[in-house]
N, C-alpha and C positions, 0 to 999 in steps of 0.2 A: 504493500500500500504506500510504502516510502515514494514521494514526486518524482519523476526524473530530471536531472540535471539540466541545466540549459531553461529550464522550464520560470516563468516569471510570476510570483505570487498575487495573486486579485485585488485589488481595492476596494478595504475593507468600510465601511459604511460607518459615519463619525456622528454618534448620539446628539441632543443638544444637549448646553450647559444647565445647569442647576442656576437658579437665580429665587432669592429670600422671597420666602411665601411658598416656594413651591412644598409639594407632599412630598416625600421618601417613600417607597415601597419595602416591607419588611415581611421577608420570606421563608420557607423554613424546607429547603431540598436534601437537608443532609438530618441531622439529630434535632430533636426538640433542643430548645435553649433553655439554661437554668438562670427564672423567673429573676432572681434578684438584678443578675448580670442584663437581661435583657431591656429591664425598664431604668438599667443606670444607661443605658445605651439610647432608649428613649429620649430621655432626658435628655442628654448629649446634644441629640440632633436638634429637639426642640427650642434649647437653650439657644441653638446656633441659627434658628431663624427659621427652622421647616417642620411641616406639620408629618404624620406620620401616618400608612394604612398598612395594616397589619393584615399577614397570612390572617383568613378567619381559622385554622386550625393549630396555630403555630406553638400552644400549650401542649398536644394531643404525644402522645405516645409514639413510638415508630414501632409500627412492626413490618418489617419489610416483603410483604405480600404487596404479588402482582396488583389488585384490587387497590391498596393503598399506597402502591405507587401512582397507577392514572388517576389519583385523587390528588394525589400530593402534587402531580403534572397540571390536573386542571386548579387546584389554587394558585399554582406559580404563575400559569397563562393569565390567570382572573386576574392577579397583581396586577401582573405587566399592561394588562388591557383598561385597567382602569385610567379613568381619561385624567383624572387629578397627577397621577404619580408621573413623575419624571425622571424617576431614579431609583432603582434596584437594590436593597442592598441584602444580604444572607446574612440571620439571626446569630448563625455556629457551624462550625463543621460539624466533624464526625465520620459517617459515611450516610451513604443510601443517595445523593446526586444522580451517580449514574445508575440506578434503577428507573429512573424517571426519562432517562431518555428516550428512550423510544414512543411514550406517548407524549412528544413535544412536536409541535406543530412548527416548522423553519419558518412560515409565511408569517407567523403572527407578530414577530421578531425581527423578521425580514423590515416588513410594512408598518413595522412602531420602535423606531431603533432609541434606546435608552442608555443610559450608563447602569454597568451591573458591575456590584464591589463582592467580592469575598476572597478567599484563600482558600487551602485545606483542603477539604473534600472539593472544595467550589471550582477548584480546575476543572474537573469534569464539564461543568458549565460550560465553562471558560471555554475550552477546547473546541466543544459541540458548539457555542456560537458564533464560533470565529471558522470554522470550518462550513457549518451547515445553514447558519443564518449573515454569511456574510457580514458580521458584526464587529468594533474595534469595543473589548471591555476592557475591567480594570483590577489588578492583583492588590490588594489591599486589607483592611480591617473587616473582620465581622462584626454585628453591633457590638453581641456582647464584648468585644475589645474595647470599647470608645467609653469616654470618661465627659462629664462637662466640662471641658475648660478647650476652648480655641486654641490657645497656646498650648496643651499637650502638643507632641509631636507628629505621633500619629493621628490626630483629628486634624491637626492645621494643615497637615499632607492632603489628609481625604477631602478636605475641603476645597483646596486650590485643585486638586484635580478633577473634581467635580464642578466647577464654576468659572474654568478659566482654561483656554482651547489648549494654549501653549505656556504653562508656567516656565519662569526662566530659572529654576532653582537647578544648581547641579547637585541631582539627586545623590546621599551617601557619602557628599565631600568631607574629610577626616573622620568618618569611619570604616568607612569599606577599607580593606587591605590588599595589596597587589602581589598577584602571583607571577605574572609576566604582565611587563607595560605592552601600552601602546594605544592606537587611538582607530576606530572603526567608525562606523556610520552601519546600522541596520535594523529590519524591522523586530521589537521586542517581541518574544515570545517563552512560553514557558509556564511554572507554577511548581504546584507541589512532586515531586520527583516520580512516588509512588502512582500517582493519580497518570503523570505523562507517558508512565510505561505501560500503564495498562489501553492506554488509547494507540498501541502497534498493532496495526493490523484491521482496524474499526474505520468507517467510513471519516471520522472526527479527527482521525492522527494529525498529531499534532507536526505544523509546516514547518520543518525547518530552515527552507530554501533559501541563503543568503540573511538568516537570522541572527540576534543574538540572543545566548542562548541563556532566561534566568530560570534557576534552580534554585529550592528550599524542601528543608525534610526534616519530621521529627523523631525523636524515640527510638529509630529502627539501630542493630548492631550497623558496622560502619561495613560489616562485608556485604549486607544486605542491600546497602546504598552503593556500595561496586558493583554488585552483580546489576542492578538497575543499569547504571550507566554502561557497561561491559553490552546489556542487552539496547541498550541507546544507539549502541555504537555498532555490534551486530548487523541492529533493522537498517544502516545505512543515514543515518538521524542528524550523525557529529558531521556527518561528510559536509563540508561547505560552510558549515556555519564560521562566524566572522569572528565572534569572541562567546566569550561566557565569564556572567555574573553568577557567582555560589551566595545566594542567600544565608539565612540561618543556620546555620546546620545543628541541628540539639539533637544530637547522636548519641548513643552508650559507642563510648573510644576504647571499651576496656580492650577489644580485638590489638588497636591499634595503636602506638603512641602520637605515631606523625601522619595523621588522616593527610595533611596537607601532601604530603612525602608521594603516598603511593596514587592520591589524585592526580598531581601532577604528571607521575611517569604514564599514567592512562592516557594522559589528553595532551603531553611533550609534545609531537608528534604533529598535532594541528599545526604549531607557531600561529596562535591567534594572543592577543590579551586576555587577562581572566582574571578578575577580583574574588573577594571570599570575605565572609564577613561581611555581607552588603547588609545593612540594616530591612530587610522584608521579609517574612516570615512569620514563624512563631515566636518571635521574641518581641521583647519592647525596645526601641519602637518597630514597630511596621507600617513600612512607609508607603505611600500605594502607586503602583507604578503603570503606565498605558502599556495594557499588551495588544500586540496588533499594529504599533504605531509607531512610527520611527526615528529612533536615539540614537544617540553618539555616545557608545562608550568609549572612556580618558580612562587609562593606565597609566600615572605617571610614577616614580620610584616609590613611593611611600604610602602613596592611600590616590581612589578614583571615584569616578561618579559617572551617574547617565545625566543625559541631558538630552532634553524635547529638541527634534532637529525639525517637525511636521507638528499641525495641529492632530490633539486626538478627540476632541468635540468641535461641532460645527461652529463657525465664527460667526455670531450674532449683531449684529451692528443697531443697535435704539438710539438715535443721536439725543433724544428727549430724555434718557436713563443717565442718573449720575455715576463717575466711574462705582469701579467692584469696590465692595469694603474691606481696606487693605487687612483686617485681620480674617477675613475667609480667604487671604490668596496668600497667607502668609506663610512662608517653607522655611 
């Protein structure tokens, strides 16, 4: 199912922006959220100027029955379709996303393009919409991640990316850490590691055609997270791509002392650039990044960043609307 070479990736469909007043859409395709976390996440948004429409089942239990997958699919579609929401975002990971797949409608998606935030399980999303609905989303926070305060890190991220086509912020500067410099141009893609390997071979495989490539993972032993990429590399995946961002990586190392050591000698071989320690992920902060849309990663000796080379929301022009409010654009 790997593209053939030479072959040039589609142009991906750019949501509109988020602008104060609009609704949020809050969804629930992977685990139920726990109740405390989810209405501090509430909060969060509402504090920040948006009103909220809730999955109507998004308390409810998962039991991962066919049945309560096309239910769990037609509340997702009902979010997205309600005409107030302008923006997607997932309650929690977990699993069960991709059980829902296949009762997802491409056209509904297609023909009502939104911004959709999650991580975690939410790649599967992710993957399926940028594949199947032609869509550019967004790798970021779940609610229950988000805190009220604009200045947290990870909400002032999800906010400018949400509300503003092309922030200028170089994403991860003095934290990310460099494993080989250097400096690319290409379209982001990627997500949660486990979630990317399971979409080889599946109509949604994830494009890597002249991509860069970001990766994050939790929990798993470190040979578990090599075998992943071993089979990355296998399906034909790493061929071509331009660089690679290693997100969080919150491993059990006990396999391994220098997880950095034996990554490295797997991916030598490309001579692309490649950061580690990019602030997105499971960890705090998680920054939220356009996947689908096209950055410039900087490797320079000591720490790098991406940075918006394209708009990844539609460019809205209201001559009559006063600028953005510099603390929702703020990174």
């Amino acid at each position: 199912m790997s593209p053939e070479s030479g072959e040039s990736a589609a142009p991906l469909l750019r949501p509109p922006p988020l602008v104060k007043g609009d609704a949020i859409g809050i969804v629930a395709p992977s685990y139920a959220p726990r109740l405390g976390w989810l209405w501090r996440g509430v909060k969060a948004l509402e504090h920040a100027g948006y009103s909220v429409v809730l999955d109507p089942e998004i308390e409810q239990s998962r039991l991962f029955k066919r049945a309560e997958d096309e239910r769990r699919a037609e509340n997702f579609m009902g979010v997205w379709l309600e005409p107030r929401v302008k923006a997607v975002i997932g309650c929690t990971g977990g699993y069960g996303a991709v059980r829902m797949l296949p009762y997802l409608e491409p056209e509904i998606f297609r023909r009502n393009p939104k911004a959709f935030v999650g991580y975690s399980d939410i790649t599967a999303l992710h993957l399926w919409l940028m594949r199947r609905a032609g869509l550019r989303v967004f790798h970021g926070p779940t609610v229950d991640d988000l805190i009220p305060s604009t200045r947290d890190p990870t909400m002032a991220s999800l906010l400018a990316s949400l509300t503003t086509p092309r922030p200028a912020a170089k994403i991860g500067k003095g934290i990310a850490r460099v494993v080989r410099p250097g400096r690319v141009t290409g379209r982001l893609m990627g997500g949660n590691l486990s979630l990317v390997q399971q979409t080889i071979g599946t109509p949604y495989e994830i494009d890597t055609r002249d991509a860069i490539l970001f990766i994050e993972e939790t929990r798993d032993p470190m040979s578990v997270a090599d075998e992943r990429l071993v089979h990355l590399r296998a399906a034909g995946l790493l061929r071509g791509i331009r660089g690679i961002v290693f997100g969080q990586l919150s491993l059990d190392r006990s396999e391994e002392d220098e997880f950095e050591d034996f990554l490295l000698d797997l991916v030598s071989d490309l001579n692309i650039p490649i950061l580690t320690e990019f602030p997105a992920g499971h960890e705090v902060p998680n920054l939220t990044l356009p996947l689908g849309t096209e950055v410039e990663l900087v490797a320079e000796d000591t720490t790098g960043w991406i940075a918006y080379r394209e708009d990844a929301l539609e460019s809205i022009t209201v001559a009559s609307e006063p600028a953005a409010d510099p603390v929702l654009v703020q990174t």
